[in-house]
N, C-alpha and C positions, 0 to 999 in steps of 0.2 A: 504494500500500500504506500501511495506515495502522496501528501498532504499539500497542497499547493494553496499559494495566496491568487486569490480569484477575483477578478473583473466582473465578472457577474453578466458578462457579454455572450457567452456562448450558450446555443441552443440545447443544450445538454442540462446546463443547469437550470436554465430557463424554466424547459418541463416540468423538472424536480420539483422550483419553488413553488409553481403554479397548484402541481399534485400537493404539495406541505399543505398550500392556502384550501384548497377543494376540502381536502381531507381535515384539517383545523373546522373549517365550516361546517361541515358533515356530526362531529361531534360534539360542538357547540355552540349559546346561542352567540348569533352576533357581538353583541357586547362582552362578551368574555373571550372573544379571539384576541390573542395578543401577537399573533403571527407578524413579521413587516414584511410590505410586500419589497418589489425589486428596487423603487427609488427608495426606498427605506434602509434598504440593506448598503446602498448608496454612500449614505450621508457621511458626512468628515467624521463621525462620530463611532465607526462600525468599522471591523477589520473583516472580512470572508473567505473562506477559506473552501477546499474540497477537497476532496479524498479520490485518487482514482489507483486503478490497476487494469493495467496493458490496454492501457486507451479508454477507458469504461467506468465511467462514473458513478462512484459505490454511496457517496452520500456528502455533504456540508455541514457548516455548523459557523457561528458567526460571536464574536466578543465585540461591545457597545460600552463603550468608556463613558463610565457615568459621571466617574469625578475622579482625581487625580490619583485617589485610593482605592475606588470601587467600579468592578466591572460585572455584565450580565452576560450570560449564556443565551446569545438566540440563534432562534433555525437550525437549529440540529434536528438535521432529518438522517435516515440512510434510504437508497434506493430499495423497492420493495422485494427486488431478487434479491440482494442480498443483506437482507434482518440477519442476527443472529449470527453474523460470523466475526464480529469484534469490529467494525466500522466504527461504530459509536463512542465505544470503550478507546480508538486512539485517537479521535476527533477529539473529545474528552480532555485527555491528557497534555495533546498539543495547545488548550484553551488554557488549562490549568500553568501549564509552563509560560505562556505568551503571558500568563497574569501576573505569573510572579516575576516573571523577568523586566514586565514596567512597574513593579512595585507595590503593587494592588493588596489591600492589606484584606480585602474582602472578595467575593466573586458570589454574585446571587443568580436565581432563574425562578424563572414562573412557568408553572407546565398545571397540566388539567388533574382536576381531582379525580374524573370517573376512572371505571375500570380500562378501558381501552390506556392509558397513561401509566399504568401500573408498571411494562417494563423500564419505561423510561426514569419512572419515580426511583424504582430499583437500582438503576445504573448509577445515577445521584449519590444513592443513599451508600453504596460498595464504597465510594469515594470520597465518605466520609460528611457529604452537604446533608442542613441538618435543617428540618423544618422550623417554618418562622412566620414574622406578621410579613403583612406586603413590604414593598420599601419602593424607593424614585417615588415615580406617579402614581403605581400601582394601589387598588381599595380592594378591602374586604372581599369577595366573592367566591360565592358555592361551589362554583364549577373553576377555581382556581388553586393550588396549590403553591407557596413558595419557598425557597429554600436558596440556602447561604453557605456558604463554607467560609471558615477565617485560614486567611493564606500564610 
């Protein structure tokens, strides 16, 4: 697997985000998607990243510098062929490294409370990130869950 810094230009990934947004939508209501779309992922604010092997695009994942100490996990997705085969898990670690390496004394994320989110929660949890109240902009909400790791 080879983790690359991503423009966010190629129709490879294009599909992927659009599938994340479809799928995000699919499992809950509008107001509790917190998915960003492509200018989102864009902004001065966001680094992106992807994961490929032998030309084939295994999944993304994206770090959003909140404050000069505190970073968020967004759009980690993996492609739906390959769930389950450690995409996540080094997408994961390359976000956790990139964090401590700008000095981030924090790293949080907001993923879904229902069942469908459960492995995702798990990956989180392996890696030590420890449930919490919202933080940034983020409020209260049922179909939210968040979670913090101290770096």
């Amino acid at each position: 697997m080879e983790i690359r810094l991503d423009d966010l230009s190629g129709p490879e990934i294009r599909a992927l985000l659009e599938e994340h947004l479809r799928s995000m939508h699919s499992l809950s209501p509008p107001e509790s998607v917190h998915a960003l779309d492509l200018e989102a992922l864009r902004g001065p604010d966001v680094t992106f990243w992807t994961v490929w092997s032998d030309g084939e695009l295994l999944g993304c994942g994206a770090l959003k510098e909140l404050s000069a100490t505190h970073g968020e996990i967004k759009s980690m997705r993996t492609a739906p062929a390959h769930l389950r085969r450690g995409v996540a898990r080094a997408m994961l670690r390359h976000i956790l490294r990139e964090a401590t390496e700008r000095g981030y004394g924090r790293l949080s994320l907001e993923t879904g409370s229902m069942r469908a989110f459960s492995p995702a929660r798990k990956l989180y949890e392996s890696f030590g990130f420890a449930y919490g109240a919202p933080f940034a902009d983020y409020r209260e909400d049922p179909n939210s869950v968040f979670m913090t790791k101290e770096l």
